[in-house]
C-alpha positions in Angstrom: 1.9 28.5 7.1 -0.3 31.2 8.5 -3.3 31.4 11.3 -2.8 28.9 13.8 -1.3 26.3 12.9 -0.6 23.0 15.5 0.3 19.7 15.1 -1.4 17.2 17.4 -2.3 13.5 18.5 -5.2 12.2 16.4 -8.2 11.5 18.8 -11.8 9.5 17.5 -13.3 12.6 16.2 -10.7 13.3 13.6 -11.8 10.0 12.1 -13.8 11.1 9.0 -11.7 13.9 8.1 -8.6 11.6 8.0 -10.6 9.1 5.8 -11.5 11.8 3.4 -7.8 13.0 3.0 -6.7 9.6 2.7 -9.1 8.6 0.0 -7.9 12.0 -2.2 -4.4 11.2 -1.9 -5.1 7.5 -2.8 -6.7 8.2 -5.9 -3.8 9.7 -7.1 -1.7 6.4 -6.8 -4.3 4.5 -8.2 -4.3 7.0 -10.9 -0.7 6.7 -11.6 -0.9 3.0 -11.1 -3.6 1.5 -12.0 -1.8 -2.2 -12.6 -1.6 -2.4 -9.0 -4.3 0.1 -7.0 -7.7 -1.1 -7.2 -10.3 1.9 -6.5 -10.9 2.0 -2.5 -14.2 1.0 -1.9 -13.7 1.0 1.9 -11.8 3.6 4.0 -8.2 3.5 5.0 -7.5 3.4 8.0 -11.0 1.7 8.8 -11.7 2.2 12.7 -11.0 -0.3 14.4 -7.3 0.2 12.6 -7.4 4.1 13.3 -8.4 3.0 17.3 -5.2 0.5 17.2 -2.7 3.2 15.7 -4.1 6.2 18.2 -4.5 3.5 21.5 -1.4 2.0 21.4 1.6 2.5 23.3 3.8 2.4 20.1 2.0 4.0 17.5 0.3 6.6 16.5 -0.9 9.3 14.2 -0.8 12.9 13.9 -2.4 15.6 12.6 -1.8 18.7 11.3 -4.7 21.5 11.5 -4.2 25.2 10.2 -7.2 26.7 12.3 -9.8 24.4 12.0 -8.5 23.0 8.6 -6.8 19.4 8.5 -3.8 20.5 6.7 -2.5 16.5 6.8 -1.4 13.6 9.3 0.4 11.2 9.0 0.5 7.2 10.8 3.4 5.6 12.2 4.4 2.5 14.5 7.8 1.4 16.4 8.8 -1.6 14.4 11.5 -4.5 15.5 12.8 -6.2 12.8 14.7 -10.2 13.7 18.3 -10.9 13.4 18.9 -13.4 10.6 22.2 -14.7 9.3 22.7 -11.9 7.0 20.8 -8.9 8.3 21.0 -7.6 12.0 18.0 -6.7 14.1 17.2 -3.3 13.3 14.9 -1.0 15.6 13.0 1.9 13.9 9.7 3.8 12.9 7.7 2.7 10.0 6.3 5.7 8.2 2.8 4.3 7.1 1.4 7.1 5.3 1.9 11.0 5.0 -1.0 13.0 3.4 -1.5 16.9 2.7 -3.9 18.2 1.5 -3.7 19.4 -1.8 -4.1 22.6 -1.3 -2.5 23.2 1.5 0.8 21.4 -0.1 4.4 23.1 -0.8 3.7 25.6 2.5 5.4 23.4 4.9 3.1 21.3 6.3 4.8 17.9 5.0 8.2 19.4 6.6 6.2 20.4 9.8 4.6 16.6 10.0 8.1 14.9 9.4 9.7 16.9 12.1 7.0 16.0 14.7 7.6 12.4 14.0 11.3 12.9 14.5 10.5 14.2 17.9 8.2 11.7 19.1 10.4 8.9 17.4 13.4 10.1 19.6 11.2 9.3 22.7 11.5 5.6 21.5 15.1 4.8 21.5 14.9 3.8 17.5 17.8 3.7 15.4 15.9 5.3 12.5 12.5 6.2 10.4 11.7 4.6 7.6 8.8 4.8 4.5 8.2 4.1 0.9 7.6 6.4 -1.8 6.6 5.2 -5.0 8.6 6.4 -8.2 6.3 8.2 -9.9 5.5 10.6 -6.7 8.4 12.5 -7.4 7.5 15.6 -5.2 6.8 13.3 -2.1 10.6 11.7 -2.9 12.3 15.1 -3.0 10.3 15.9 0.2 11.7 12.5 2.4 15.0 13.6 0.5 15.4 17.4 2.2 14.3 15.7 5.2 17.4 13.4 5.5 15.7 10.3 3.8 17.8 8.3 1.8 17.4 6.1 -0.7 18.4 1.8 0.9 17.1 0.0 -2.4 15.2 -0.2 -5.2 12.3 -2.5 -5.8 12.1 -2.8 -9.6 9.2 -3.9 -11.8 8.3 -5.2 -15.7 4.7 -5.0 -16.5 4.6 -8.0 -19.2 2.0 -7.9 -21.9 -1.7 -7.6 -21.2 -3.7 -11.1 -22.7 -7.4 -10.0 -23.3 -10.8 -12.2 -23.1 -10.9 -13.5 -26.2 -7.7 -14.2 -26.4 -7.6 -16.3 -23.1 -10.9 -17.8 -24.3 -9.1 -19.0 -27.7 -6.3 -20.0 -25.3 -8.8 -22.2 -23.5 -9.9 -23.6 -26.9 -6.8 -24.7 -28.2 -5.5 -26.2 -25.0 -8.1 -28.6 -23.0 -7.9 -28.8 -19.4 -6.3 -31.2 -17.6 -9.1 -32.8 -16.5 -10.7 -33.3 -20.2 -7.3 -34.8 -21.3 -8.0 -37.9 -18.3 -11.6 -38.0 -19.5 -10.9 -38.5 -22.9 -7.9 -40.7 -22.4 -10.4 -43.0 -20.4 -13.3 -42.7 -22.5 -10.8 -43.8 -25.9 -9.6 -46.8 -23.0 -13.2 -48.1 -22.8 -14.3 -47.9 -26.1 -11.1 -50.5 -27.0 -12.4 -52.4 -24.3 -16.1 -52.9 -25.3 -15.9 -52.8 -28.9 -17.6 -49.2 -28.8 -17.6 -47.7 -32.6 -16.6 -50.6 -34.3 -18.5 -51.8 -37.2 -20.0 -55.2 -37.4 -18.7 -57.5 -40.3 
């Protein structure tokens, strides 16, 4: 980090620049995962969801400026979870999402962002900070990781075998609907009852 660098509350006119950020660094998990990111056609956090995070008294999001430069921010929210029979109530900060720009990334800035949060979650009473990281963002993992993340479980996934078009449409073919199976089973009832089909002799 060099120049001035100073991390702050987000305010209504760093909007756009945190919907610009947000969209780069999306595209690179629909990128990676295209199975289960659809292109954003909208921006994230829209503004009326940007408003709620900066507004309330529980949330918020910061960002991270070297001069004049958004460097990154990052959105966050106290979070109470409710006692069940197996798991106790648990009082923490949701990390939403963390963004740098990339290239400003591997100066510090990610570090700097996490540490803020740390401070302003401590203001809160929580017991803890918690986020999700996506396997194949390995950098952003060994980031939480120095920062005292650790890992609480794994959410594993099998992609099963793509079926294309044609192949549903052939699908389709071979196996009627279950409405055309009623249909035909009444129209084959009627024509036993009337005589329809039957030859004269």
């Amino acid at each position: 980090m060099s120049g001035d660098f100073h991390i702050r509350p987000a305010t209504t006119a760093d909007y756009e620049e945190v919907c610009v950020l947000s969209a780069q660094v999306f595209h690179l998990h629909s990128s990676a995962m295209p199975h289960i990111f659809r292109e954003r056609m909208e921006p994230w956090p829209n503004r009326r969801e940007f408003l709620a995070f900066i507004k309330g008294a529980n949330s918020a999001i910061l960002v991270a400026y070297e001069d004049e430069a958004l460097a990154g921010f990052i959105v966050l929210r106290v979070s109470r979870s409710v006692q069940t029979p197996d798991f106790k109530s648990q009082h923490y900060v949701v990390i939403y999402n963390i963004a740098v720009d990339p290239s400003w990334q591997r100066r510090g800035y990610g570090r700097a962002l996490i540490n803020a949060v740390v401070a302003w979650a401590g203001k809160k009473g929580v017991q803890h900070l918690e986020l999700n990281v996506y396997a194949f963002n390995e950098a952003a993992a060994r980031l939480y990781q120095s920062a005292g993340f650790a890992p609480v479980y794994q959410r594993l996934q099998r992609v099963l075998p793509a079926r294309d078009e044609a192949g549903l449409r052939a699908e389709r073919t071979r196996r009627p609907s279950l409405w055309d199976r009623i249909a035909r089973g009444w129209i084959s009832r009627l024509a036993g009852l009337f005589g329809w089909g039957r030859k004269n002799s």
